[in-house]
C-alpha positions, 0 to 999 in steps of 0.5 A: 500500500503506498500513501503520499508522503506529504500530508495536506492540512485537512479542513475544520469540522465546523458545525455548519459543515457537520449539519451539511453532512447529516442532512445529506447523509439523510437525503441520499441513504433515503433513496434505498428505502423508499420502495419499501412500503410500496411494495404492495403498490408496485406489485399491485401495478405489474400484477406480481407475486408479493414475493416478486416485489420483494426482490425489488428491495433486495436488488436494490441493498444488492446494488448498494454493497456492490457500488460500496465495494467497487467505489467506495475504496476510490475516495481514499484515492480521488477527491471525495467532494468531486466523487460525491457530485458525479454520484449524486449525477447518477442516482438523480437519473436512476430514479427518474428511470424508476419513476417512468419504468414500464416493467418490474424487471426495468425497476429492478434493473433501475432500483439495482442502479438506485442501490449502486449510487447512493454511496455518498452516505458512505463517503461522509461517514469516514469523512466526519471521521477524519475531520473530526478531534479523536477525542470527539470522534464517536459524538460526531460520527454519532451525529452524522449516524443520526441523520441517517438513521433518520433518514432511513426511517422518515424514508418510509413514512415519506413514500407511504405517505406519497403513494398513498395520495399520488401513486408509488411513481410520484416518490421516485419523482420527488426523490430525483428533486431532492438529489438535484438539491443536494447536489447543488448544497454540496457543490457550493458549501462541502470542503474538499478533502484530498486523498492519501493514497497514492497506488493503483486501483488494483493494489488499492482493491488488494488491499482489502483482502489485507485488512480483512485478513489483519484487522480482527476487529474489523472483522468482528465488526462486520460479522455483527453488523451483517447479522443485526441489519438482517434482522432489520431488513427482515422486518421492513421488507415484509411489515407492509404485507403484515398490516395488509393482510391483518389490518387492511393498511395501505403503504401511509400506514407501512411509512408511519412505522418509520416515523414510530422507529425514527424514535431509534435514531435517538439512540444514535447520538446517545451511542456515539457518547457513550462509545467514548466513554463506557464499557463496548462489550457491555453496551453492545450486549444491551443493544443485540440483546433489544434486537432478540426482544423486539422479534419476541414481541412481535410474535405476539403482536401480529394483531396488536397495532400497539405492540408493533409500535413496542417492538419497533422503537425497541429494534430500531434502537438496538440495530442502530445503536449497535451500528454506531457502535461498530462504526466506533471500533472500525474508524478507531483502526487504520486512520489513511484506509478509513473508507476502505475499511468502512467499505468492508463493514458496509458491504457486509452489512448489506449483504446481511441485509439483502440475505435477510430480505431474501430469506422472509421473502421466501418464509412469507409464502410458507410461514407467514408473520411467524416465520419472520419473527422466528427468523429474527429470533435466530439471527440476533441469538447468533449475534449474541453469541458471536458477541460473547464469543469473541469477548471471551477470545479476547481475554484469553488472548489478553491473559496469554500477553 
């Protein structure tokens, strides 16, 4: 691996500045979700299978670990304001293929697309990391979380809303709008920050078989990640055929969850405190462990509006506040390879993601509202597991030292 040799002074993370990343944070991450509670519309649209719609949710977390590993590497290689322009470029024009596309397979093939470009979240997140104090890393990673956390949840209240009143078509419309926006807010007041790495995009890409292999942690952080986001995707993905078939709730009512789970978000800021104060291993323990107890009580929540409320906030909480946790271990690593390492956690993390989409799509046809909730049972018990797993590895080798 080869970095320049001479270190530019890097800009000043002012408030203003951090603001401009959040909100851009929550904007471009928004672009991944909105189909979710339109599922049912758009398969209502091209006459498809609940199961068919699902894919489209899953092509599109797909996309996002895709663009993840083969882009996201090149912001510790070019300059990231430049790179967020032209990407922001693209995912403007995916979603207006989206919005006009004849076929489910064209919006497969858009949403695909949609999921590949809407990177810059990622190059923020280590960006606010590498401008930021050490000693006030995890509080402002935390806010930069929080806006997308918020973003991702407010995501489907917004399109629930729009598809209910103008039609699924509308919000990828809408969406188009909002990237033209944030592309012109970035343009005029995001700091440039230039790159450390100065090797080819062959070594550059090599090197992330060589910090997967030596960084233990980071590998750690990434099995967690992949497992509790699984447990997320599962829920999103199939809530809008729950409240359909049990309570004859349209998309509005699908987005109104998130604006019930953005609550979580809360979560976010409060984690990045604490990661850099408390205890990890206990803190992370609460949080998986909140992930196991949300599924529990959506088992018996299958006709209790109230108690999926419960078990919302509490899964929202535990997933995101357990994601700022692991981002607090990585960005703590190798300070020149930050996006390189955050590419690793990211495309792990969505694949998780996609594999849970995958999963409760199957399960819904066979096993329905059980079968999700089992399988979000199944996979925070690993997590926890890997958890105290590796703590116990830890110590051991501590006590060896």
């Amino acid at each position: 691996m080869t970095t320049s040799s001479t270190t530019s002074k890097k800009p000043h993370l002012t408030t203003f500045t951090l603001w401009i990343m959040t909100i851009a944070t929550g904007l471009v991450v928004a672009n991944i979700y909105y189909n979710q509670p339109l599922l049912g519309d758009i398969a209502h649209t091209y006459n498809a299978s609940s199961g068919a719609a699902g894919r489209i949710s899953m092509i599109t977390q797909i996309g996002y670990a895709v663009g993840m590993f083969f882009i996201v590497p090149l912001a510790d290689m070019f300059k990231r304001k430049r790179m967020m322009l032209y990407i922001i470029a693209i995912v403007t024009v995916a979603l207006l293929g989206a919005a006009m596309a004849p076929s489910i397979n064209i919006l497969i093939f858009a949403s695909f697309l949609i999921g590949a470009a809407s990177l810059v979240p990622q190059l923020l997140i280590p960006m606010a990391a590498h401008l930021a104090n050490p000693s006030e890393r995890g509080k402002k990673i935390g806010v930069v979380m929080g806006g997308l956390l918020i973003g991702i949840l407010l995501s489907r209240t917004l399109s629930g809303f729009v598809g209910a009143h103008w039609g699924w078509r509308a919000m990828f419309y809408i969406a188009a709008a909002l990237m033209l926006i944030t592309w012109l807010v970035i343009f005029l007041f995001l700091p440039e920050v230039e790159p450390d790495y100065t090797g080819s995009y062959k070594k550059l890409m090599g090197s992330l078989i060589d910090l997967f292999k030596n960084e233990p942690k980071l590998r750690f952080a990434s099995l967690r990640g992949a497992l509790c986001f699984a447990c997320f995707s599962a829920f999103w993905t199939t809530i809008v055929f729950l409240l359909k078939e049990n309570f004859n709730m349209g998309s509005d009512a699908a987005g109104l969850f998130g604006l019930v789970g953005a609550f979580g978000a809360v979560a976010a800021g409060l984690m990045g405190r604490l990661s850099d104060k408390m205890d990890p291993f206990k803190l992370s323990f609460f949080t998986l462990l909140l992930v196991l107890v949300s599924f529990i009580v959506f088992i018996f929540s299958s006709h209790s509006i109230a108690g999926l409320i419960v078990g919302v906030i509490i899964l929202d909480m535990g997933v995101q506040a357990t994601h700022i946790s692991n981002q607090s271990i990585i960005f703590s690593l190798n300070p020149e390879a930050r996006n390189r390492i955050n590419t690793i956690y990211m495309v792990s993390y969505f694949i998780g993601g996609s594999a849970g989409t995958f999963m409760v799509s199957v399960l819904w046809g066979n096993y329905h509202w059980l079968g999700v909730c089992i399988s979000g049972i199944i996979l925070s018990s690993i997590a926890i597991v890997v958890h105290l797993l590796n703590h116990r590895s830890r110590q051991k080798k501590a006590n060896l030292a």
